[in-house]
Phi, psi and omega in degrees: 000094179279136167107331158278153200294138185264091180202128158349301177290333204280329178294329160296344182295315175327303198286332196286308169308331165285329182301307203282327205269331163326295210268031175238300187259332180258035179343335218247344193236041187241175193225175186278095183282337222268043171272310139280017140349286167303314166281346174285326170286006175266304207295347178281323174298314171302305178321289186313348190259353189270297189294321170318276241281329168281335180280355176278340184257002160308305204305326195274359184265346149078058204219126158339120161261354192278144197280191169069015152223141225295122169294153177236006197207129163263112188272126150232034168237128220102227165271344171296023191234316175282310175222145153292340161273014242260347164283294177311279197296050150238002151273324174309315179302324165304300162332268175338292182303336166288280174010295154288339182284340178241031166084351200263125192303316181305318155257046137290346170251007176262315190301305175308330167265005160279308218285340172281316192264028121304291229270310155281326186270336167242318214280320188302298185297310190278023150267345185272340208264327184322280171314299171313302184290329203205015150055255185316294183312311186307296192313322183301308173305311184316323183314304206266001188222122174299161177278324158293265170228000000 
């Protein structure tokens, strides 16, 4: 689609809009969230503090966050120890968590169908951008780090 922003977050906006617009045109596929209240407002916290705490380390690593462009630093320190990916699965996670707070089926499968296209459309490539840019030293992280969890 030329001229749209290709960016993680605007696809997450994408996954959010199906939770309200779901619950507008399908009523009938929502389930009773407030039950789940609570676990959603964790988990929404926890993403943000995941997503805080990995965009802190581009900055000190003074490396592009934005995708599609050449890294100039392999950050593995940090949240990055854990997942190669730790923003995208902390959008997946927002997702979910709108998801239970308003009941909604429809979105758990936009979370799913998020977490798939992060996953063909940025995480794949920019590992492969990974492998280019930083040749060993990468295959060792990758080796050594889930894309996920």
């Amino acid at each position: 689609m030329k001229g749209f922003p290709d960016l993680p977050p605007i696809w997450w906006m994408g996954s959010i809009a199906v939770i309200y617009l779901g619950k507008w045109v399908l009523p009938g596929l929502h389930f009773d969230g407030a039950i789940l209240t609570g676990l959603s407002w964790l988990t929404l916290i926890g993403a943000l503090i995941v997503i805080a705490w990995s965009a802190i380390w581009f900055f000190r690593k003074k490396t592009p966050i934005e995708p599609h462009h050449t890294p100039k630093t392999l950050i593995v320190e940090g949240p990055y120890r854990l997942s190669r990916n730790p923003i995208y699965l902390a959008l997946v996670i927002l997702t979910v968590s709108s998801a239970l707070g308003h009941g909604s089926i429809l979105g758990l499968i936009a979370a799913a169908a998020l977490w798939k296209l992060l996953d063909q459309r940025f995480a794949a490539p920019e590992e492969a951008l990974l492998r280019e840019t930083f040749a060993d030293e990468a295959e060792a992280y990758l080796a050594k780090t889930k894309r996920w969890i």
